[in-house]
VOPAGU-2260 file (C-alpha; in pm, 1 decimal, decimal comma):
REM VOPAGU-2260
SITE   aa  ch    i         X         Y         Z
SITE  UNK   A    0   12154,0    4795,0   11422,4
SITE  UNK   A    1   12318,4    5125,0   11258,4
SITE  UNK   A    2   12071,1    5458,1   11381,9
SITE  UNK   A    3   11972,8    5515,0   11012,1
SITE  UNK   A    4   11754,4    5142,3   11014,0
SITE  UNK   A    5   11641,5    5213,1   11445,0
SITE  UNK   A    6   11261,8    5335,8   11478,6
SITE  UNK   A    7   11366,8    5564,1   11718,2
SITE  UNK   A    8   11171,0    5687,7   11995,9
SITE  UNK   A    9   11031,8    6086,2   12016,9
SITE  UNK   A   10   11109,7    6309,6   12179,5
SITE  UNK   A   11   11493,4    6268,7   12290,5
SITE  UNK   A   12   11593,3    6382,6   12624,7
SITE  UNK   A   13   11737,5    6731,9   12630,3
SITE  UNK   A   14   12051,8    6860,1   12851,0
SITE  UNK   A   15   11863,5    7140,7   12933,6
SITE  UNK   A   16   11606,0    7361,2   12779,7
SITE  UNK   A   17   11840,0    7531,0   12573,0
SITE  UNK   A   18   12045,0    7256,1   12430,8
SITE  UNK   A   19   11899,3    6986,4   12204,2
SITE  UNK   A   20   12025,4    6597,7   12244,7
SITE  UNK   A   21   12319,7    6517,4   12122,8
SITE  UNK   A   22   12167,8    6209,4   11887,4
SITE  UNK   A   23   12062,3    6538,6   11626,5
SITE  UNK   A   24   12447,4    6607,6   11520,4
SITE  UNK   A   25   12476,3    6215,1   11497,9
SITE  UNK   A   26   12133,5    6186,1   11282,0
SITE  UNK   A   27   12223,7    6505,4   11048,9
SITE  UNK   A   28   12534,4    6350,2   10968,9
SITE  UNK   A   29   12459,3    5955,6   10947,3
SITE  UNK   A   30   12050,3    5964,7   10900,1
SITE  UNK   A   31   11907,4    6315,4   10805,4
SITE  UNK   A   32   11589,4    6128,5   10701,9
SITE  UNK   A   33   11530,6    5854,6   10957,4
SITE  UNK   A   34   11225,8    5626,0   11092,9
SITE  UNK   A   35   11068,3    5751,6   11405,3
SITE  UNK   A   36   10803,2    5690,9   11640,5
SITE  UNK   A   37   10584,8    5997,4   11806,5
SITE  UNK   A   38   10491,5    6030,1   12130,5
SITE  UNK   A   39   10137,8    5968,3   12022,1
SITE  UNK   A   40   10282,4    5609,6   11921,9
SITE  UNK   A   41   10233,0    5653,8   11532,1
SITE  UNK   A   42   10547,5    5598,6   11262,4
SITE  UNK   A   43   10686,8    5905,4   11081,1
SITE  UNK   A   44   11039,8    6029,9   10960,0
SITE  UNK   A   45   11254,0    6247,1   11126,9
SITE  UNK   A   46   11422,9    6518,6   10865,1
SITE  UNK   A   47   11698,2    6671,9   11094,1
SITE  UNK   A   48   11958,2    6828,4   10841,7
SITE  UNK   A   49   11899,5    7236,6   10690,3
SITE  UNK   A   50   11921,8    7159,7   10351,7
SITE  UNK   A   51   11686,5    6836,9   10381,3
SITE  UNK   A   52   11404,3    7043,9   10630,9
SITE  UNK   A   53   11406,0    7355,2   10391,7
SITE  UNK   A   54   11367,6    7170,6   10107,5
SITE  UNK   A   55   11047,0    7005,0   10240,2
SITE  UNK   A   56   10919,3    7355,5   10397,5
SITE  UNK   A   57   10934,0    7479,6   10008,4
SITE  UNK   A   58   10758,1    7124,5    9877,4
SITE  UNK   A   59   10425,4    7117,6    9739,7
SITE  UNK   A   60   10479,8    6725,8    9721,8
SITE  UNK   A   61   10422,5    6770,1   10127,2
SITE  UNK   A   62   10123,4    6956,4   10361,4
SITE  UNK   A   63    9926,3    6983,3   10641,6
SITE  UNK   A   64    9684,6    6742,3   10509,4
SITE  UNK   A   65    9651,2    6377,7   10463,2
SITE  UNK   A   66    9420,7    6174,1   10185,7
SITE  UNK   A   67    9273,5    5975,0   10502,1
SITE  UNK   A   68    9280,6    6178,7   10773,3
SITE  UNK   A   69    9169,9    5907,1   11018,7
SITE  UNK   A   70    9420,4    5648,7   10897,8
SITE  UNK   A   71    9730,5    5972,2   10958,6
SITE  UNK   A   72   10010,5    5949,9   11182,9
SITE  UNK   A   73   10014,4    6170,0   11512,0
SITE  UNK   A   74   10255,5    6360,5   11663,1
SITE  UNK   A   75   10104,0    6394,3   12033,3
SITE  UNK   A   76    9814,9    6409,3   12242,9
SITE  UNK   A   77    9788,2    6737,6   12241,1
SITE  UNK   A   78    9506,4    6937,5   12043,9
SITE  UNK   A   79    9665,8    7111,6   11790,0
SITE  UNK   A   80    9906,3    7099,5   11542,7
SITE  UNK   A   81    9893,3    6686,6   11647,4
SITE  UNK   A   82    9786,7    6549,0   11330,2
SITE  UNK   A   83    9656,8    6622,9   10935,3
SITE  UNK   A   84    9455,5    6964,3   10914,7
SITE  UNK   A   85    9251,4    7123,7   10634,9
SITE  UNK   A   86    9076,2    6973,3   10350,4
SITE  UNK   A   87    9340,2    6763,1   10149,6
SITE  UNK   A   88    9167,2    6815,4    9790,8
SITE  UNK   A   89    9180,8    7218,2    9876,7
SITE  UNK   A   90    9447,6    7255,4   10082,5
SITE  UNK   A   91    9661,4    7449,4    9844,7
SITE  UNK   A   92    9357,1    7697,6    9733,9
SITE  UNK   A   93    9246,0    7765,0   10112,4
SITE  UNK   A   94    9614,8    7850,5   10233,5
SITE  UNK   A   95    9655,4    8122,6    9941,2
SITE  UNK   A   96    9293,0    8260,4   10016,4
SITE  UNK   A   97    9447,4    8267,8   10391,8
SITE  UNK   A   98    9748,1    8434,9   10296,1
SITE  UNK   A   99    9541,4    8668,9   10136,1
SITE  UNK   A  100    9340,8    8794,6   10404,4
SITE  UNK   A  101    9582,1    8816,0   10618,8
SITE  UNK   A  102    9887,8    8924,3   10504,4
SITE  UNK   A  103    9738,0    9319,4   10525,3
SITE  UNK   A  104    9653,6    9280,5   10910,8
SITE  UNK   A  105   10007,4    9103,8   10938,1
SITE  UNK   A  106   10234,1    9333,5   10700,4
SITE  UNK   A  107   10553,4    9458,2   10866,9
SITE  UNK   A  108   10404,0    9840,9   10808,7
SITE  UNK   A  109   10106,6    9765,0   11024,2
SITE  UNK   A  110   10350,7    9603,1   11302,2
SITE  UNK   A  111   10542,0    9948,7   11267,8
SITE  UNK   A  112   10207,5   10090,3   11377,0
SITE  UNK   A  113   10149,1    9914,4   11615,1
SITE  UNK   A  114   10537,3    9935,1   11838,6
SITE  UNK   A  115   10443,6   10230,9   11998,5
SITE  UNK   A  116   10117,9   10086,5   12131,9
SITE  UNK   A  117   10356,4    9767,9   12215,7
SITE  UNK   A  118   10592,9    9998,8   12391,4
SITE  UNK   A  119   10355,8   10137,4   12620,2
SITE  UNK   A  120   10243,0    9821,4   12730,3
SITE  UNK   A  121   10630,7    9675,3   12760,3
SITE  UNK   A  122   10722,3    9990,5   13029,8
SITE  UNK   A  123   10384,5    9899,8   13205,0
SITE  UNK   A  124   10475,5    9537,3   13254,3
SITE  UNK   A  125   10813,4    9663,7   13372,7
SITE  UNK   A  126   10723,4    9907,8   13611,6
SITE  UNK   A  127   10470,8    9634,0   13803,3
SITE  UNK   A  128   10792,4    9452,6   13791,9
SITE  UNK   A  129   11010,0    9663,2   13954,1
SITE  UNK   A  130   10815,7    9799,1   14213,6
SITE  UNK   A  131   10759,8    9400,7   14292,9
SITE  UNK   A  132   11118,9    9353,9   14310,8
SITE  UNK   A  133   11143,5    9664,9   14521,0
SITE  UNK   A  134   10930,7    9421,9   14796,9
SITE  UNK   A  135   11026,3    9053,7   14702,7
SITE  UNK   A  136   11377,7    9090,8   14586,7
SITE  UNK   A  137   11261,7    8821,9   14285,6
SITE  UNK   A  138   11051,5    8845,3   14013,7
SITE  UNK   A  139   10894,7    8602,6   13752,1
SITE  UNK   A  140   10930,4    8748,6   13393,6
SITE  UNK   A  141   10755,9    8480,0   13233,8
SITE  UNK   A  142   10393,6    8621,2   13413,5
SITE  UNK   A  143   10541,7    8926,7   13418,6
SITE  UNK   A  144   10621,4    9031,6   13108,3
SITE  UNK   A  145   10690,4    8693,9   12877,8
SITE  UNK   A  146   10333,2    8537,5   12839,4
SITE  UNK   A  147   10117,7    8891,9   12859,4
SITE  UNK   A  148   10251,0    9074,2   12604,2
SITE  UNK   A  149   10237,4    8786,6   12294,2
SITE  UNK   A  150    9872,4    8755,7   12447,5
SITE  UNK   A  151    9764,0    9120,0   12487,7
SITE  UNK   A  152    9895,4    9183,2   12085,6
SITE  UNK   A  153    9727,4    8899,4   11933,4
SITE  UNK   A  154    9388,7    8963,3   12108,7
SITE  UNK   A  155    9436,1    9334,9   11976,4
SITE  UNK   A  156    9491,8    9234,6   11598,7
SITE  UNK   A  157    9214,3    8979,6   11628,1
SITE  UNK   A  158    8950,6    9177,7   11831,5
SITE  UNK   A  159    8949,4    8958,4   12136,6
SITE  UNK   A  160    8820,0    9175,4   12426,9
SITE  UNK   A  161    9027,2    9245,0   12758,9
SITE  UNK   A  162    8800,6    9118,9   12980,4
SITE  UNK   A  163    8856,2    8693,4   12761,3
SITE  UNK   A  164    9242,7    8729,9   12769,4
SITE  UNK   A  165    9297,8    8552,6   13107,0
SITE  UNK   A  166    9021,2    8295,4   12918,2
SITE  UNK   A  167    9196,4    8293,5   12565,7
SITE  UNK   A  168    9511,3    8184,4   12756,5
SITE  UNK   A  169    9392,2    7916,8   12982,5
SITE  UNK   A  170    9228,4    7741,5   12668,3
SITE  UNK   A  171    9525,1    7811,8   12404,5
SITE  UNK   A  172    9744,3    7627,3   12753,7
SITE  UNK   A  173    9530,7    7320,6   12795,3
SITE  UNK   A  174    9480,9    7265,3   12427,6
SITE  UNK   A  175    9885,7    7250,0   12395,4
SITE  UNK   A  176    9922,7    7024,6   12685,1
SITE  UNK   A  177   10115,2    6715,6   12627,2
SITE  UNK   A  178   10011,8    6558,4   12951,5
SITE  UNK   A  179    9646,3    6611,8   13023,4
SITE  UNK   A  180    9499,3    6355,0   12742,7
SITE  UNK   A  181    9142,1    6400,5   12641,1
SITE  UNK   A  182    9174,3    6742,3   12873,5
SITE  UNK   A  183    9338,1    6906,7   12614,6
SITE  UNK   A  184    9072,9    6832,9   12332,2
SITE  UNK   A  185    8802,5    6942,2   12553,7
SITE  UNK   A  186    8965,9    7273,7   12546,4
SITE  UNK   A  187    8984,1    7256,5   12209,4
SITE  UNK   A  188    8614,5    7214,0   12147,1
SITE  UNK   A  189    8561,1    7490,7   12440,1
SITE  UNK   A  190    8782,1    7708,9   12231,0
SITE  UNK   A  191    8572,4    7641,3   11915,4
SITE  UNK   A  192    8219,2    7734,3   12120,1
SITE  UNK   A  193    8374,5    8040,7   12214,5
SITE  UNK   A  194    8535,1    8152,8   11897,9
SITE  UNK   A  195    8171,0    8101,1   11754,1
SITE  UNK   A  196    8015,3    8310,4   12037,3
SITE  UNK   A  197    8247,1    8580,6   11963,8
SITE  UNK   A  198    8193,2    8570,1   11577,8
SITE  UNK   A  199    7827,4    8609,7   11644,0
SITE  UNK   A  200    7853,6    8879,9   11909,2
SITE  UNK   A  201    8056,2    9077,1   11642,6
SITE  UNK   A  202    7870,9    8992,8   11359,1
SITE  UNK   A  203    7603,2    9305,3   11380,9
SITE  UNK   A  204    7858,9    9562,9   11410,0
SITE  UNK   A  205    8209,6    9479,1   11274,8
SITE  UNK   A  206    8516,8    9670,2   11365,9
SITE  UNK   A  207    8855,8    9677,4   11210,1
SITE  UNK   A  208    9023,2    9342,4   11350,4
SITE  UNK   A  209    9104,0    9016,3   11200,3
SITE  UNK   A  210    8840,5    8827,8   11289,4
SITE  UNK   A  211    8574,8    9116,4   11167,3
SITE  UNK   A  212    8748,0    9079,1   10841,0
SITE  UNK   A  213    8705,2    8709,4   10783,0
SITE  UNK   A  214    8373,5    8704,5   10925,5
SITE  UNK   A  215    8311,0    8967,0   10611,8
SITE  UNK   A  216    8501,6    8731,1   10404,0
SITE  UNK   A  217    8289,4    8427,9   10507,7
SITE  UNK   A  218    7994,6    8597,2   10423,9
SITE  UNK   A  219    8113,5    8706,6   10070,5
SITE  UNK   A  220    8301,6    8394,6    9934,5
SITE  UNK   A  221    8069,3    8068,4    9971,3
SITE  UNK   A  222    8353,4    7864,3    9933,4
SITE  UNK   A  223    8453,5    7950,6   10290,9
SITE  UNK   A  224    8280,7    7825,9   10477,3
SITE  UNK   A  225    8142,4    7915,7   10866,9
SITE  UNK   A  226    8375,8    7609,7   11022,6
SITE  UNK   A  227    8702,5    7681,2   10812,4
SITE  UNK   A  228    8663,7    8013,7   10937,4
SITE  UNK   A  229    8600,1    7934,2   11266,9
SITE  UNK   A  230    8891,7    7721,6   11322,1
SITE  UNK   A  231    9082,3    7985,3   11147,3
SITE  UNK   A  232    9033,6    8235,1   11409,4
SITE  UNK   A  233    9135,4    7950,5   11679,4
SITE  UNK   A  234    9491,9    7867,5   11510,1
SITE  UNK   A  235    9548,6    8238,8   11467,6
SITE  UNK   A  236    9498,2    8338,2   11861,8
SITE  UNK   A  237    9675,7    7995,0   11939,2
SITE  UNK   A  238    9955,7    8056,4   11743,4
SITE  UNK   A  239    9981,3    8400,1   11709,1
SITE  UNK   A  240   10154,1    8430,3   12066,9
SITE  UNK   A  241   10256,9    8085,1   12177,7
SITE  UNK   A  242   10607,1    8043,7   12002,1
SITE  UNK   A  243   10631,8    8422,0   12086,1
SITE  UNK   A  244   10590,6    8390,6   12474,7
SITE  UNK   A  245   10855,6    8099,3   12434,0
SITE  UNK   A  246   11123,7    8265,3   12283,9
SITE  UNK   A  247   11079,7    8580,3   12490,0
SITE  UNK   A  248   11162,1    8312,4   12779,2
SITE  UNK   A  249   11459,4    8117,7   12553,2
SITE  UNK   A  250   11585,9    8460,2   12439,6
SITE  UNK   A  251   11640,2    8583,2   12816,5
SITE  UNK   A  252   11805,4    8287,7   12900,2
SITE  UNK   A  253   12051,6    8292,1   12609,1
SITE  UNK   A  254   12159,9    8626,1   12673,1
SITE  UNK   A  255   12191,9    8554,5   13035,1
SITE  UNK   A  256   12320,6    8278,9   13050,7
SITE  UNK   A  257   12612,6    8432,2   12753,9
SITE  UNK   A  258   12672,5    8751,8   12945,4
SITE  UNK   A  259   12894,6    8915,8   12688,5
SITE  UNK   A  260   12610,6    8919,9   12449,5
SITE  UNK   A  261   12428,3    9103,2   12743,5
SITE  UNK   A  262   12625,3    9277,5   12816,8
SITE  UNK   A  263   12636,4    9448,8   12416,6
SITE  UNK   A  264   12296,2    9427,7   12410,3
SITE  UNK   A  265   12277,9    9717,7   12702,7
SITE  UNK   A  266   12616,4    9942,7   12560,4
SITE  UNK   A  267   12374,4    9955,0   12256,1
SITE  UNK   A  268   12019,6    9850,6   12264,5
SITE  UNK   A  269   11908,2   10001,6   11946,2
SITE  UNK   A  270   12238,6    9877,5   11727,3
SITE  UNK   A  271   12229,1    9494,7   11892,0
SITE  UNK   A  272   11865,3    9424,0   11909,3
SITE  UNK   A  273   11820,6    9292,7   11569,4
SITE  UNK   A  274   12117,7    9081,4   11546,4
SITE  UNK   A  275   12012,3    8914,0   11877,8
SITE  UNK   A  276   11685,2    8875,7   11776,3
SITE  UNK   A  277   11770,1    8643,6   11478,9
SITE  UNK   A  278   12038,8    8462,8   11685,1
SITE  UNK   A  279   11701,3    8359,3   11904,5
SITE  UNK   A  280   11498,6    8284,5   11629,6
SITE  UNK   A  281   11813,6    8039,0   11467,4
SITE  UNK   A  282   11818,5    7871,9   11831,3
SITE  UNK   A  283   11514,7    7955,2   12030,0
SITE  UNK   A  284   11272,1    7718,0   11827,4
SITE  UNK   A  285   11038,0    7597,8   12072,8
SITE  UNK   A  286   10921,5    7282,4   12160,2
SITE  UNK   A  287   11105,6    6885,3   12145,5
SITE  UNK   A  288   10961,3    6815,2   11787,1
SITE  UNK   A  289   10928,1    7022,3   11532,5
SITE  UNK   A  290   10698,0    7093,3   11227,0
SITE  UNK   A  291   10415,7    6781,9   11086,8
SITE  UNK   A  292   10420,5    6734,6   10718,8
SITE  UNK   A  293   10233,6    6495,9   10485,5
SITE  UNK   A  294   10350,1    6348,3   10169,2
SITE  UNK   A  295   10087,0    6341,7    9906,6
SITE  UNK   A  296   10251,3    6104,9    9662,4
SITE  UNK   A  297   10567,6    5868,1    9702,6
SITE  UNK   A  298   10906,4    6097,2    9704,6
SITE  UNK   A  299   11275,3    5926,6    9719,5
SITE  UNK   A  300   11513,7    6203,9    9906,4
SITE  UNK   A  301   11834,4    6142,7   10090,4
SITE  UNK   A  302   11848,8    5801,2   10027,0
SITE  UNK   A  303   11501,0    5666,3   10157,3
SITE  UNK   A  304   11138,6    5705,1    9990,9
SITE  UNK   A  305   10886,6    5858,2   10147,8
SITE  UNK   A  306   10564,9    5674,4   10043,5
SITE  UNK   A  307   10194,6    5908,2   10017,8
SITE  UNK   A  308   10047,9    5972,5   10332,5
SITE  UNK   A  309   10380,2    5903,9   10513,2
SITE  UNK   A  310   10400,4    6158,1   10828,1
SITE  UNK   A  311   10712,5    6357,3   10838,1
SITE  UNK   A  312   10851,0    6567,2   11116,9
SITE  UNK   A  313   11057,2    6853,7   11031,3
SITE  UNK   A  314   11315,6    6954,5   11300,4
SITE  UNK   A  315   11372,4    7309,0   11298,0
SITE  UNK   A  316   11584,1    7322,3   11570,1
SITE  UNK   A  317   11781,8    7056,6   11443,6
SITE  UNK   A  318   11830,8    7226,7   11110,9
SITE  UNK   A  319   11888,4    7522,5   11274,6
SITE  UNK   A  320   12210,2    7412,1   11482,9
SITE  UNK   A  321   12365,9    7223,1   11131,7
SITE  UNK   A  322   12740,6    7285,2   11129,0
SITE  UNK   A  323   12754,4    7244,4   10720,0
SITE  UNK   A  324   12530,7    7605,0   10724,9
SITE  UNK   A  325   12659,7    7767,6   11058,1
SITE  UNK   A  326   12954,0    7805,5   11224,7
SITE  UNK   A  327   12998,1    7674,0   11578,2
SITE  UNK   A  328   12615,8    7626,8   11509,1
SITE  UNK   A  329   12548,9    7513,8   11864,7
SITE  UNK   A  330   12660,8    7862,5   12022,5
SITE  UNK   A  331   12439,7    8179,6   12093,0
SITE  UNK   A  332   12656,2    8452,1   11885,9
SITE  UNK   A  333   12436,2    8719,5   11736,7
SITE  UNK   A  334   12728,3    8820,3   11625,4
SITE  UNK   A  335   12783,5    8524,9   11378,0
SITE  UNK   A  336   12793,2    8641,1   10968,6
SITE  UNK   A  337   12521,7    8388,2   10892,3
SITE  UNK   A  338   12183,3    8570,8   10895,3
SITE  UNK   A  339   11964,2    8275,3   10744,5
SITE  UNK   A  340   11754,6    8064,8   10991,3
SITE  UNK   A  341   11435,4    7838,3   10938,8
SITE  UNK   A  342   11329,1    8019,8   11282,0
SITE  UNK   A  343   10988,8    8145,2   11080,8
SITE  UNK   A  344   10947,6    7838,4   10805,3
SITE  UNK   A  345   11039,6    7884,7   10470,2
SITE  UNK   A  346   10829,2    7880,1   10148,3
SITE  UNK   A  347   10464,1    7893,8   10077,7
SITE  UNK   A  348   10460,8    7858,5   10481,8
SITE  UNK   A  349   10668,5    8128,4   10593,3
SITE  UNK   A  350   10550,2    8208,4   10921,0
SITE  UNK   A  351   10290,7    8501,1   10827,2
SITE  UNK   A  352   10340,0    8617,7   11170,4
SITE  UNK   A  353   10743,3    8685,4   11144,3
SITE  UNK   A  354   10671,0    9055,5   11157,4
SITE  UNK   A  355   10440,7    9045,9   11454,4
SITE  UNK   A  356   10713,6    8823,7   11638,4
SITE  UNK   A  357   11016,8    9018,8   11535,3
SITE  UNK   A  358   10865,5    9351,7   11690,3
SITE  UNK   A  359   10738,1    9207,7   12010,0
SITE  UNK   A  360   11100,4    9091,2   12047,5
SITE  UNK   A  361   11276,1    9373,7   11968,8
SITE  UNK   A  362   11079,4    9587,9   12208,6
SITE  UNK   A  363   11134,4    9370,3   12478,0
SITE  UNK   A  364   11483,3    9305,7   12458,6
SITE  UNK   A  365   11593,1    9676,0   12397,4
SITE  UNK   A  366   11380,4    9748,7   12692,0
SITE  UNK   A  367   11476,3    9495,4   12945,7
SITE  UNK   A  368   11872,6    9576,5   12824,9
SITE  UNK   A  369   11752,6    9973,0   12874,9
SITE  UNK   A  370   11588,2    9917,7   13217,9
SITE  UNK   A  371   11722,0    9649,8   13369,9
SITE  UNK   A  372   12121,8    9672,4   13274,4
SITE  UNK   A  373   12200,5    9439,6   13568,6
SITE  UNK   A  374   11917,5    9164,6   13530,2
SITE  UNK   A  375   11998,5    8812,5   13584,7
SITE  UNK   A  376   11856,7    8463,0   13674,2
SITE  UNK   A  377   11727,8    8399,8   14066,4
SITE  UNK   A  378   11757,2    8039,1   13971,5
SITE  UNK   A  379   11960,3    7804,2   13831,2
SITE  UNK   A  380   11849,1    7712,3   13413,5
SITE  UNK   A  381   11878,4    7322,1   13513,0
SITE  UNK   A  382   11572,2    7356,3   13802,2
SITE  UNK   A  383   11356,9    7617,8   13592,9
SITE  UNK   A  384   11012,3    7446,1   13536,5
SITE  UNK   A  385   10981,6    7345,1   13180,8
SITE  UNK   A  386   10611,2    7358,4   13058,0
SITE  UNK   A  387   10461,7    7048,5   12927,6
SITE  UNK   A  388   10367,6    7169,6   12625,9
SITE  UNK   A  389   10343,4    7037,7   12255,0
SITE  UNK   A  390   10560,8    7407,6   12220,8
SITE  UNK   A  391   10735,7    7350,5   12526,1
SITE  UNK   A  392   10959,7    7658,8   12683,5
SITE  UNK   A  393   10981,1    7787,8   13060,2
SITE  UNK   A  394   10663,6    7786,6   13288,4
SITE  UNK   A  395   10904,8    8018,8   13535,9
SITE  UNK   A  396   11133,0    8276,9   13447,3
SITE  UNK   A  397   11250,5    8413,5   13816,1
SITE  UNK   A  398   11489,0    8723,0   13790,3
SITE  UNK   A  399   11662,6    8977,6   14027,5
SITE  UNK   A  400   11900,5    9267,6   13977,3
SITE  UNK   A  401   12070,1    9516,1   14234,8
SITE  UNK   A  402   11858,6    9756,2   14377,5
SITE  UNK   A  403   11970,2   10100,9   14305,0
């Protein structure tokens, strides 16, 4: 049986956590649409090529979505982003009233605002690091520095106090997991009662944070309603730091693993940040699947047809490594002449947190390259602990450098 007619089985096995299976160059040339099974068991098509996955990030004939949610196709266990979401007769009007409220809080000025404040907190996560390293000799930059930051911005923009962080990021874990079953979607209803309680305990005095301003919102627009909002408020904590915290993780082991790149990265911080920055985004997309669509009427493309309420997965990092768009796409070069990547979606979707994400990066990378010239990995990338998450990425990122 040729791979374009095979139901294959999701996810493929990886080389390692920064190389995708080889089946993806076979499926982008032979079968860029092709029938798959998830891990939650369900069918769905696999779109693997760039010019096939942008297309359908850009679609209106696809969403989040489905007609009957029940009767949808699932992508995992895990308790979000695992199936249809949002109201599939409003979907289109709810997403631009979204956008609207948040694009202010998200707006690349705002994220220029906030770098200094992100700065700070970057040297302070360094400086517990190295006077660790000054006793143990190895440090772990994932709890470090990797999985703090993301969290500490997010909770800032959204009003989360201190004291819930350590809270907010056991729940946004256990609602990701991939492993844990109905565990996860506990957490996801514990996450719901305490977004609520914190809605309520700012509703008598609101400040200037997100969640403030679509409580105010709620309140104003009846058609927006208490739940919408409330879920809202979980997806943006949830997602507002996970990919973040993974590609902080990818992104060190790239340029570590490439030491040339590392090596430009310290001679000039401030002139090689950006570049390497997008290179992670083009290759760092986390996770083993990729991005759940929903077709909302029968569409033929690449030589199949996708019927309504078919479930589609869109592989980003798939598209993202396709040799028609990049050259020697499978190589970390932030170097490379092509600056286009689906790292942050594309279309309607376009990741409204891309400026949040492309700050927090850049600080961390010019300051680890500033700080810590002669960092590199304690441990070998093929026994790093991968997390078993929907998002996937490094549980363990254990560094050293010479002592000076």
């Amino acid at each position: 049986m040729s791979t374009a007619t095979k139901r294959l089985q999701l996810p493929f096995a990886r080389p390692n956590v920064l190389d995708l299976a080889p089946l993806y160059e076979v499926l982008r040339r032979e079968a860029p649409i092709t029938p798959v099974t998830t891990p939650a068991g369900d069918p769905a098509w696999l779109v693997t090529r760039y010019e096939e996955v942008r297309l359908l990030l850009g679609d209106k004939r696809f969403g989040r979505s489905h007609p009957d949610p029940e009767r949808a196709s699932r992508i995992s266990t895990a308790a979000v982003q695992d199936g249809p979401t949002g109201e599939y007769e409003t979907e289109e009007a709810d997403h631009a009233r979204m956008r609207r409220l948040l694009t202010p809080a998200f707006s690349a000025k705002r994220m220029r605002m906030l770098s200094d404040h992100m700065g700070r907190l970057v040297e302070g996560y360094l400086d517990r690091l190295i006077a660790e390293h000054e006793t143990t000799g190895v440090v772990d930059l994932h709890s470090g520095l990797a999985f703090p930051l993301p969290v500490a911005m997010i909770c800032q923009l959204l009003g989360v106090p201190e004291a819930d962080h350590e809270l907010f990021a056991s729940l946004s874990e256990r609602m990701a997991g991939t492993e844990i079953g109905e565990e996860a979607h506990r957490a996801r209803e514990e996450f719901f009662r305490y977004m609520v309680g914190l809605v309520e305990t700012k509703r008598p005095q609101l400040g200037e944070d997100v969640i403030s301003d679509l409580v105010r919102a709620q309140s104003e627009d009846p058609s927006f309603d208490y739940e919408q909002m409330v879920r809202l408020c979980v997806g943006l904590l949830f997602a507002g730091h996970e990919t973040t915290v993974n590609r902080i993780g990818l992104g060190t082991l790239f340029l570590l693993t490439r030491r040339e790149h590392w090596d430009a990265l310290v001679a000039d911080p401030d002139g090689h940040v950006d570049a390497a920055v997008e290179e992670i985004m083009r290759l760092g997309a986390p996770g083993d699947l990729g991005l759940l669509r929903y077709a909302r009427e029968d569409v033929d493309i690449a030589g199949v047809t996708i019927r309504r309420g078919d479930a589609l997965v869109l592989s980003i990092n798939a598209a993202n490594r396709d040799a028609d768009v990049y050259s020697e796409a499978e190589t970390f070069n932030p170097d490379r002449p092509e600056r286009t990547h689906l790292g942050f979606g594309h279309g309607a979707h376009f990741c409204i947190g891309a400026s949040l994400a492309r700050t927090e990066l850049r600080v961390v990378f010019s300051a680890l390259a500033r700080r810590l010239p002669e960092l590199r990995l304690a441990k070998d990338i093929d026994e790093l602990e991968v997390r078993a998450t929907l998002t996937g990425g490094v549980a363990e990122l254990p560094v050293t450098w010479r002592s000076r």
